[in-house]
C-alpha positions in Angstrom: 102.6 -23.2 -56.7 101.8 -27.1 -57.2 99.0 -29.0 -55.0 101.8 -30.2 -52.8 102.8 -27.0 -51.6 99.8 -25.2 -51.3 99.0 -28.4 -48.9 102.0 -28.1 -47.0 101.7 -24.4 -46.8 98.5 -24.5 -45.3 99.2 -27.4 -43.2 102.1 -25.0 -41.9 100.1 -22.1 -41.7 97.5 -23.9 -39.5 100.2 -25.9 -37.4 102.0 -22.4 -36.3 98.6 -20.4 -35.8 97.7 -23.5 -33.6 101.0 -24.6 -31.7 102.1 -20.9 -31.1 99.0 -20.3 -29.0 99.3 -23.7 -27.0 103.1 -22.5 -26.2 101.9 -18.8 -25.3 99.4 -20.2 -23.0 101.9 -22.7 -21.3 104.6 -19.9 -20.6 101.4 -17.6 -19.9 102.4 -14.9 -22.2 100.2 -12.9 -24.5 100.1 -15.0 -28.3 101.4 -12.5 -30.3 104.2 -12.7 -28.5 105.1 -16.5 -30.5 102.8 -16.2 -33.4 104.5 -12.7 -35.0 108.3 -14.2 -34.8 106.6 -17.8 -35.6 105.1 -16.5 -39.0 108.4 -14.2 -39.5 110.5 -17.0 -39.4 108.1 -19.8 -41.4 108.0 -16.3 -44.0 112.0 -15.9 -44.2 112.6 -20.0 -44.4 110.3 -21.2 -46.8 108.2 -19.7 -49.4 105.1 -22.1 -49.0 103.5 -20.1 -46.0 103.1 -16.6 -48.0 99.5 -15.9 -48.5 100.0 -13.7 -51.6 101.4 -17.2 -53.2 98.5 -19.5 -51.6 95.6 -17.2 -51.6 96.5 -14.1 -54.1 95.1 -11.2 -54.6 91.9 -12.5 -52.6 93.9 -12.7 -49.3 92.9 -8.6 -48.5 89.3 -9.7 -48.9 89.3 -12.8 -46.8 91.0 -10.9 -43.7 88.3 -8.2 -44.0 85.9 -11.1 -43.2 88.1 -12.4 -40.4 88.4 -9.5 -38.7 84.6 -8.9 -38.9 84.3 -12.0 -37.6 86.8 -11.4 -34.6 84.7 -7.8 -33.8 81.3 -9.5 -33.8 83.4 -11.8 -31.2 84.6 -8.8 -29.1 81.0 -7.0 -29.5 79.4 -9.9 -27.6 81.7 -8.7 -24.8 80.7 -5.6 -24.4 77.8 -4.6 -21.8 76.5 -0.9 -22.6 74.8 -1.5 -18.6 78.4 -1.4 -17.6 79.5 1.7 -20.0 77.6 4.4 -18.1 78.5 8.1 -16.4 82.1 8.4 -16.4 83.1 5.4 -17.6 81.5 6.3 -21.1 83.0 9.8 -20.8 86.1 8.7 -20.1 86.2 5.7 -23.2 84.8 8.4 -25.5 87.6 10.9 -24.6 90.2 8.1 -25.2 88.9 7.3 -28.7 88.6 10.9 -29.9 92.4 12.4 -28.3 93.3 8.9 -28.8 92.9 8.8 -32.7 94.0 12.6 -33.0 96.9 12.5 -31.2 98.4 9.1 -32.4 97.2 10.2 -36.2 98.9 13.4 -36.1 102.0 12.4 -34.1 103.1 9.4 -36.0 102.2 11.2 -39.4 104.1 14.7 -38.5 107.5 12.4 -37.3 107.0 9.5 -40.2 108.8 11.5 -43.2 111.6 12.2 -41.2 111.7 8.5 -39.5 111.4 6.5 -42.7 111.7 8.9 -45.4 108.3 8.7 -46.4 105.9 11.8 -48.0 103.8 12.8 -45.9 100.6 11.1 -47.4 102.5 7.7 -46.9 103.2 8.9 -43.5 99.4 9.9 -42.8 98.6 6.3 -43.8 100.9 5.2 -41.4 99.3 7.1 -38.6 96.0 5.8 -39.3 97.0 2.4 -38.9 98.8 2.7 -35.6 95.9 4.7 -34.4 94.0 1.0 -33.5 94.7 -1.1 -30.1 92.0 -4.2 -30.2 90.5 -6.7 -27.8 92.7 -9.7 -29.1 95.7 -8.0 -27.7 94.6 -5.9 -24.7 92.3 -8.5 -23.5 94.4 -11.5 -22.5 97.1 -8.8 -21.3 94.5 -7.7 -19.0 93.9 -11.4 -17.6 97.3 -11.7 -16.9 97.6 -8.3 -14.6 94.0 -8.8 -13.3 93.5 -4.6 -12.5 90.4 -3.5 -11.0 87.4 -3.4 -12.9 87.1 -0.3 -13.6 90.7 0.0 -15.3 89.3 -3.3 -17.4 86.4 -2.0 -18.3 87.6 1.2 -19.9 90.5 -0.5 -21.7 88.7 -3.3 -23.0 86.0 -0.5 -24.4 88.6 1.8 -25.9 90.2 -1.2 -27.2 87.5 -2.5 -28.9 85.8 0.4 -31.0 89.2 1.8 -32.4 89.8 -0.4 -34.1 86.4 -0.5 -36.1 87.3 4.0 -36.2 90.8 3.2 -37.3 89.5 1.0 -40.2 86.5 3.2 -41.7 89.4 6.2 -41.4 92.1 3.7 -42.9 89.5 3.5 -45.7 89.3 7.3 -46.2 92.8 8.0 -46.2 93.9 5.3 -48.6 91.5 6.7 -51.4 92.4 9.8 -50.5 95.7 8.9 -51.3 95.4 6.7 -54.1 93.6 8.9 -56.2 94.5 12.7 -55.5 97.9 11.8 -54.2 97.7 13.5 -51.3 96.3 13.8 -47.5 92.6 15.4 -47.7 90.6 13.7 -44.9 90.1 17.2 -43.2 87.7 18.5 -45.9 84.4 18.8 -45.5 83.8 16.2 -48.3 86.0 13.5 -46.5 84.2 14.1 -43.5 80.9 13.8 -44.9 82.5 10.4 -46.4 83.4 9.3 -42.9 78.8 10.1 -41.8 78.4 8.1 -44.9 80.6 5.4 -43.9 79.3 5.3 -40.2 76.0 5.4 -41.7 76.3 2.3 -43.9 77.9 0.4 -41.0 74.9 1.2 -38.6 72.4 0.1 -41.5 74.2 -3.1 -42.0 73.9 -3.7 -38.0 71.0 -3.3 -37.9 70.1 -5.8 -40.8 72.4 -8.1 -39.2 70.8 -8.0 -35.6 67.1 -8.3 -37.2 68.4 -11.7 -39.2 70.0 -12.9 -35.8 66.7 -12.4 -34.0 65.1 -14.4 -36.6 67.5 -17.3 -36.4 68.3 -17.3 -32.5 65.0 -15.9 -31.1 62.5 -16.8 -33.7 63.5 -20.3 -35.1 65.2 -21.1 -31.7 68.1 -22.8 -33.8 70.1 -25.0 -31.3 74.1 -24.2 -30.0 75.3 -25.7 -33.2 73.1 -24.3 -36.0 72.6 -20.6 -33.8 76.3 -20.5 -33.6 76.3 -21.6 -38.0 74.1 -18.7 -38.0 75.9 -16.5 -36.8 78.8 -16.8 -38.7 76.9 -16.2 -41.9 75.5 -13.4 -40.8 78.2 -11.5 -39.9 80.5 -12.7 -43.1 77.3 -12.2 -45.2 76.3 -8.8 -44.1 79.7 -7.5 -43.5 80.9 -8.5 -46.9 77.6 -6.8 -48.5 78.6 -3.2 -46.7 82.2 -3.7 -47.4 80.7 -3.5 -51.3 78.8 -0.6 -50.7 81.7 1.5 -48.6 84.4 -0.1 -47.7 85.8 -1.4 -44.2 82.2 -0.6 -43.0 81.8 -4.4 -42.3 83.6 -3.8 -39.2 81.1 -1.6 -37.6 78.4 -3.8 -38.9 80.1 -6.6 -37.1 80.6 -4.8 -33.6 76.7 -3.4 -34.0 75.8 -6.6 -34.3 77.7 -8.5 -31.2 76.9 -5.6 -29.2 72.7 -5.9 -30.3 73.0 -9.6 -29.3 74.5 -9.0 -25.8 72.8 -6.4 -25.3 68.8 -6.7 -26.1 66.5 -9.1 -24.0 66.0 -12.3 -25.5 69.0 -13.3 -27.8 69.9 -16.3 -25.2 73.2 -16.2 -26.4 75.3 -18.4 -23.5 78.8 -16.7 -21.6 80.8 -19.5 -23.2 80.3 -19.9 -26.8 83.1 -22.8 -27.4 82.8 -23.3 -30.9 82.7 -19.6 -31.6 85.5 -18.7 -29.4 87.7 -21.2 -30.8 86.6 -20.4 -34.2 87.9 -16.7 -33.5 91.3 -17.8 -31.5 91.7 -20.0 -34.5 91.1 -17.2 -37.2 93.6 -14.8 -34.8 96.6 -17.3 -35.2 95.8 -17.6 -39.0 96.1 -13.8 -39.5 99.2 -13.2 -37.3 100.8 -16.3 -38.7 100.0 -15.4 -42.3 100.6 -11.2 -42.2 103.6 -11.8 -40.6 105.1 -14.1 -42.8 104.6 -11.7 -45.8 107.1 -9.4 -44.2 110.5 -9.6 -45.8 113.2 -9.9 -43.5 115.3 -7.4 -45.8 112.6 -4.6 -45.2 112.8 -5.0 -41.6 116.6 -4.4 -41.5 116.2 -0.3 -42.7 113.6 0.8 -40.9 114.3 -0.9 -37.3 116.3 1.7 -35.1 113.6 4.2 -36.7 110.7 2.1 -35.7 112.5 1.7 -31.9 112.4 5.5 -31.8 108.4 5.6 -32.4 107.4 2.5 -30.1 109.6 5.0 -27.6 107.6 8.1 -29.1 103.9 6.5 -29.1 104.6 4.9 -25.5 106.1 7.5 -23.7 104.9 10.8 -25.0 102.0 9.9 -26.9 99.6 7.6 -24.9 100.6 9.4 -21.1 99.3 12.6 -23.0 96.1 10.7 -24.3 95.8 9.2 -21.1 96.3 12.0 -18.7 94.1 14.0 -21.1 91.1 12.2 -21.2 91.0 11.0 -17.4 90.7 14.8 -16.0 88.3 15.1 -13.5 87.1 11.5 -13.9 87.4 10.2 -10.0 90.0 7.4 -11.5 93.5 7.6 -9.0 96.7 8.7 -9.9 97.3 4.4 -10.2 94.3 3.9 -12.6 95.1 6.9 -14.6 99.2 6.0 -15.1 98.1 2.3 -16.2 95.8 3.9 -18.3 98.7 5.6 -20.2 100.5 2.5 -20.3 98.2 0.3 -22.4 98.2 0.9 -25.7 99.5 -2.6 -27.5 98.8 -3.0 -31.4 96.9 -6.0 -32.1 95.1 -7.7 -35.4 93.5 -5.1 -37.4 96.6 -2.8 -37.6 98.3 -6.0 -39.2 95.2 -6.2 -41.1 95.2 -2.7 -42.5 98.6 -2.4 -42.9 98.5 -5.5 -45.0 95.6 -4.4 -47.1 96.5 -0.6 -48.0 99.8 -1.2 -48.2 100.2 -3.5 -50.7 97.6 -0.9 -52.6 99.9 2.1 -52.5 102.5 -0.2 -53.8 101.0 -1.1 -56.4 100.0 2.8 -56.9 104.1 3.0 -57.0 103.5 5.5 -53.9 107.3 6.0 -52.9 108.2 4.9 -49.0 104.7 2.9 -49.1 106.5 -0.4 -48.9 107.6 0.2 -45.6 104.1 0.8 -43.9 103.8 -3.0 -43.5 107.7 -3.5 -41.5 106.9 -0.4 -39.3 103.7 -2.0 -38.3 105.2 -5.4 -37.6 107.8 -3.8 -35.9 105.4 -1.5 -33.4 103.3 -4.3 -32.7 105.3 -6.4 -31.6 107.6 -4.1 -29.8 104.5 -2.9 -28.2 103.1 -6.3 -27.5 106.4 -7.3 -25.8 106.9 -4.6 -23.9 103.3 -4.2 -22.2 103.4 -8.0 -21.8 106.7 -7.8 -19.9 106.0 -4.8 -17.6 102.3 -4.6 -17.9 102.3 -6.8 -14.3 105.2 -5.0 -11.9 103.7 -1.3 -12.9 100.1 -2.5 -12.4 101.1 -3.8 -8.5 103.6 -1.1 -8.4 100.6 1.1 -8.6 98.2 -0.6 -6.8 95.5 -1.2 -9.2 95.8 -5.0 -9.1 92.9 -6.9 -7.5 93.6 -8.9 -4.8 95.0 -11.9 -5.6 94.0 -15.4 -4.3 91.0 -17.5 -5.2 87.4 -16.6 -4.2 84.8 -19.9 -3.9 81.5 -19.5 -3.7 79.7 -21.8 -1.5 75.6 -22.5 -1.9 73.3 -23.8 0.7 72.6 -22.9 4.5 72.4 -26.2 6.4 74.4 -25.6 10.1 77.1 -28.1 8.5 77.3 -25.7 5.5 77.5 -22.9 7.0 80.0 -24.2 9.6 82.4 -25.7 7.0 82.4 -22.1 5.1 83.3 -20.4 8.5 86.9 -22.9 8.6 87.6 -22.2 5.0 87.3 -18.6 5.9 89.3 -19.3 9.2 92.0 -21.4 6.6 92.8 -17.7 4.4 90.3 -18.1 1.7 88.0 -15.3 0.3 84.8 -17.4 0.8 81.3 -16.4 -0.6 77.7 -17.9 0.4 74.9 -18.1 -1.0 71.1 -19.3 0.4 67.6 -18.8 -0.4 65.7 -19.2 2.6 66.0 -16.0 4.6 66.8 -18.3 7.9 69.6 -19.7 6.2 70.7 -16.2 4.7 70.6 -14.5 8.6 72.5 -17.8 9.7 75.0 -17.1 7.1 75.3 -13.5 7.7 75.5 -14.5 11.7 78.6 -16.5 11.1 80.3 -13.1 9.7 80.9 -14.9 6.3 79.8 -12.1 3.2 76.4 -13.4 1.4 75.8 -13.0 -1.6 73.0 -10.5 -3.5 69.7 -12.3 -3.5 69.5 -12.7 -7.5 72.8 -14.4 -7.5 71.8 -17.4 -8.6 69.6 -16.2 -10.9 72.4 -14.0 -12.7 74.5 -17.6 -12.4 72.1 -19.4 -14.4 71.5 -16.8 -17.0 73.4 -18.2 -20.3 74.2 -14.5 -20.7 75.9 -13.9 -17.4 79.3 -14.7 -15.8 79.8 -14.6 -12.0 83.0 -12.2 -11.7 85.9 -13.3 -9.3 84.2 -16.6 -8.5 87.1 -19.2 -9.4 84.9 -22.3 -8.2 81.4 -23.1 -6.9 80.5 -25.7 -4.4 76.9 -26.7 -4.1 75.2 -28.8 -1.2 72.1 -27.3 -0.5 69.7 -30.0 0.9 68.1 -30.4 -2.3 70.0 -33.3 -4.8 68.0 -32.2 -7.9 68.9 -28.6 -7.6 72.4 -29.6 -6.4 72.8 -31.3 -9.7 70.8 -29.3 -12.3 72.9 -26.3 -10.9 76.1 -27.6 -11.5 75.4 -28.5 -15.0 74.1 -24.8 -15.6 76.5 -22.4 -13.7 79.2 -24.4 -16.1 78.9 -21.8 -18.3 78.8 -18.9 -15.5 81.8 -19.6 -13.8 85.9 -19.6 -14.8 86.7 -22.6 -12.8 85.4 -25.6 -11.7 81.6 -26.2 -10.0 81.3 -29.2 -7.5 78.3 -31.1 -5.9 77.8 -32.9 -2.4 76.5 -36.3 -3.5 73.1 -37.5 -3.6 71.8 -40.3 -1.4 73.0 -43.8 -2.6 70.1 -45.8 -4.4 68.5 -42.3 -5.0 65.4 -41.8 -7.3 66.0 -38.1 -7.9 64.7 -36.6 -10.8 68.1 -35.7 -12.0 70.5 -36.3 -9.3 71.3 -39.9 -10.3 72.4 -39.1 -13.4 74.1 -36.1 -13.8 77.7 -36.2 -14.1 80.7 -33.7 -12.6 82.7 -34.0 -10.1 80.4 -35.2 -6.8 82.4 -33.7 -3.5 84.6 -36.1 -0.7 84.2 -39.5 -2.8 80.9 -41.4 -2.6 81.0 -42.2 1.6 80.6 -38.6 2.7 77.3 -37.9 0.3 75.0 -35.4 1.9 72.6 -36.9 4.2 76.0 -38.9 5.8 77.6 -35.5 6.5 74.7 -34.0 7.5 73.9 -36.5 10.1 77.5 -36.7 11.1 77.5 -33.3 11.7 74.2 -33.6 14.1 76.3 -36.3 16.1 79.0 -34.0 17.2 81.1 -34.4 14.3 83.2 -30.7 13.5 85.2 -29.6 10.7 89.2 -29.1 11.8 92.1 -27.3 9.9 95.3 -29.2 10.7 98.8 -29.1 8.8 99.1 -31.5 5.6 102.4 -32.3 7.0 100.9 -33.9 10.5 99.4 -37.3 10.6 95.8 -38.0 9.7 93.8 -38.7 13.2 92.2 -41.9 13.4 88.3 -41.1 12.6 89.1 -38.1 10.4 88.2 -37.7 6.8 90.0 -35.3 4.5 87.9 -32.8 2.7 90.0 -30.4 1.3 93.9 -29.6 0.7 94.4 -26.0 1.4 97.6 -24.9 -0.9 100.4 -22.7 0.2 99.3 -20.3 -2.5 95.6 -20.8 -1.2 94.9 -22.9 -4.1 91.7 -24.9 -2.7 91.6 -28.5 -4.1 88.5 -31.0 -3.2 88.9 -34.7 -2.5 86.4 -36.2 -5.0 84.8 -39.4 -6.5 87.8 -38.8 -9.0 90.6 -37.9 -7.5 92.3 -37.9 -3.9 94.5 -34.9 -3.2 97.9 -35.2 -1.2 99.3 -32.3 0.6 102.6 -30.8 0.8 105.3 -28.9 2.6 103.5 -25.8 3.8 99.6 -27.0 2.6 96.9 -27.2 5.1 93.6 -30.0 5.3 90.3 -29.4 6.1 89.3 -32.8 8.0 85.6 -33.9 9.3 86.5 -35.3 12.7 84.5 -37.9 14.1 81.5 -37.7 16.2 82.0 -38.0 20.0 80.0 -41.5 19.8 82.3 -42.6 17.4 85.2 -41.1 19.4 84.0 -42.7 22.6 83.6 -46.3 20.3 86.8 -46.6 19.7 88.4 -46.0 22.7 86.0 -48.5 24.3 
């Protein structure tokens, strides 16, 4: 290839991985969905785009390194205080019928399917044996089930895929060098210990450079998160020398050591990092994709229907129905269960990597491993994302829907505005520290939350679950404002502050930026004061006129969206929308009729 297309190539490669995830997140569908057909179609219109022809032989290599870096990504995801009793039972039962049943399924009906021997066809089942967080996870956002369902699902889907790899490993040099399927000996098991062992050893190394950089040295957010990422390419590449695809458990040991021992401050959000590993996602998809003919789809495609029916229908209910016996989970929980098993990045990986080395071992049926991978992931990606939703309310798993805000401080007027948001339809939370302010909370029947809320809040390593936006106005400008620069971090929507006094000399107050609550008239002192005159908080419809004296706080949506008025912008209701007003005080009242 010449200079100019290898530019435009990755220029392309780059543009789709990119694009495809901004139009998956407008139509709100899971990003495989447009980045497998995107790199498909780049793949069968141009030949630029084809990593074999950018990268070479190297290209197996590099997405060993990615996907490390993607598991590291998950690992920090995962909190082993959260995998406990029957929880961990039940994730541990998934992975082992999981792995056995998908493995010896696909591999017993593979010959037939796709007239394939049977050690082609045992490759085959290893790779499909893999689910993966990139996949299940932002399904799971978009049918919002109960935590516990999450939980499990994100666990299972998380440490297959660094089992399916390590056994990937096994079966390909089983394969490729005694022509045949020998992973049940006692010599390819003791390979497997071996494996597991290297991966753990390589973990470990990993965690004890992390401490060094993050805990010792105290790097800052941009040279931690540099850090990082050398560690886990640096120490996964070293294990993948000594046995390969053991970087991937080195990877997930070491996101799960950092999340999970005291004192790696590691913060909920880590933007660069997480746009680093969306970024590396689209790349993959985009580029394995695109190295699938369109001719070798054509052959095996009814085939490949008849196994996405096989592995969906049969397979995972069995696994599913299996491995939640006796676990407490409802009929609702356990069905979902069995109907969540999408094939995400490291099947696309695997499939790209082995395949193209039994190939090139002129293993017979071993070029269509790659086309029936494409073809189940993204028959299983598209059919999970399109009925994922309808069968998780159908079985009443989903949580309930609507937005939850969490309101801090527990001044009468504080407390008396969260009582009309609650009396307007929303799921209101509150939050105090003086134990007068907590009993006046819990005496205006509004739910209070835990005493160490705010502590979990501003811990860079926690996220407040449910909690869609946080308004603070506790009588104390400083804190009001220091919060809302910290619980950024904690929190998946938006934080607000009551404004400080005007001409203020707070410490920090003054100069903090964010969104400062009802414009810069109602700051908190004013409402306060206004609320000691007589002054009471109203729900009205948005579609009535605004009463003379009134001040509009909030617009209370028809889907119980709740949007602020604030120094930035002033909200306008609708057909259907409610308002929150501040009335005026009786002096006022009496004022202006006089």
């Amino acid at each position: 290839m010449t200079d100019d297309e290898i530019l435009l190539g990755i220029a392309l490669t780059f543009a789709l991985a990119t694009g495809s995830q901004i139009l998956a997140s407008k139509l709100r569908v899971p990003a495989l969905i447009i980045l497998l057909p995107a790199g498909f179609a780049a793949g069968a219109l141009t030949d630029v785009i084809h990593p074999d022809k950018l990268i070479g032989q190297d290209f197996s290599a590099l997405v060993s390194m990615a996907v490390a870096v993607i598991l590291y990504d998950a690992g920090l995801g995962l909190n082993l205080s959260k995998l406990t009793g029957r929880t961990r039972w039940i994730v541990g039962r998934l992975l082992l019928f999981g792995v056995l049943l998908t493995f010896f399924v696909t591999a017993a009906v593979a010959p037939a399917m796709f007239d394939m021997p049977l050690r082609v066809a045992a490759m085959l089942g290893v790779i499909l044996v893999v689910s993966g967080p990139t996949v299940v996870g932002p399904l799971l956002d978009f049918v919002r089930p109960n935590d516990k369902v999450r939980r499990i699902l994100i666990w299972e889907g998380t440490l297959t895929d660094p089992i399916g790899g390590i056994l990937g490993a096994l079966v390909f040099h089983a394969v490729a060098t005694s022509h045949q399927v020998d992973i049940g000996r006692g010599y390819q098991l003791g390979q497997f210990a071996l494996s597991l062992v290297v991966g753990l050893v390589g973990g470990a190394v990993a965690t004890a450079v992390l401490w060094l950089t993050l805990r010792t040295l105290r790097l800052g957010e941009t040279l931690g998160t540099l850090a990082q990422l050398a560690t886990v390419i640096t120490v996964s590449a070293m294990c993948d020398i000594v046995r390969d695809d053991t970087g991937l458990i080195a990877a997930i040991v070491a996101g799960l050591a950092v999340t999970n021992i005291r004192g790696f401050d590691i913060p909920a959000r880590r933007p660069f990092f997480e746009t680093l590993a969306q970024l590396i996602i689209g790349l993959l998809f985009v580029s394995i994709s695109s190295s699938v003919p369109p001719a070798s789809v054509r052959p095996v495609l009814l085939p490949a229907l008849g196994l996405i029916a096989l592995l969906v229908l049969v397979v995972r209910p069995v696994i599913a129905f299996a491995s939640t016996t006796r676990s407490g989970l409802t009929i609702g929980e356990r069905a979902f269960i069995g109907w969540m098993a999408p094939r995400g990045i490291v099947a696309a990986a695997t499939a790209s990597a082995f395949a193209a080395g039994l190939v090139e071992q002129g293993e017979p049926g071993a070029s269509r491993i790659l086309p029936v991978t494409f073809l189940v992931i993204v028959g299983t990606v598209v059919l999970y994302a399109l009925t994922a939703a309808p069968v998780a309310r159908r079985l009443g798993i989903v949580e309930p829907g609507g937005h939850r805000i969490l309101l801090v401080g527990g001044e009468p007027w504080v407390v008396d505005l969260g009582r009309t948001l609650q009396s307007a339809g929303l799921d209101v939370l509150m939050w105090a520290g003086a134990d007068a302010e907590r009993e006046r909370i819990e005496a205006a029947g509004i739910e209070l939350a835990t005493g160490d809320l705010l502590a979990t809040a501003t811990n860079p390593g926690a996220r407040l679950e449910g909690v869609t936006a946080v308004f603070l106005a506790t009588d104390d400008d400083d804190f009001n404002a220091l919060a809302a620069v910290v619980m950024q971090d904690s929190v998946e929507g938006p934080v607000y502050r009551v404004g400080p006094p005007h001409g203020g000399h707070g410490v920090v107050a003054p100069y903090t930026g964010g969104d400062i609550l009802f414009g810069t008239a109602l700051v908190r002192h004013a409402l306060a004061a206004r609320y000691e005159q007589g002054a009471r908080f109203v729900i009205r419809p948005g579609s009535a006129p605004l009463p003379e004296g009134h001040d509009t706080l909030f617009v209370v949506r028809a889907d119980r969206r709740l949007e602020p008025v604030t120094d930035k912008q002033q909200v306008i209701p609708g057909e259907g929308d409610q308002v929150v007003l501040l009335g005026s005080a009786p002096s006022e009242g009496s004022a202006s009729k006089g």
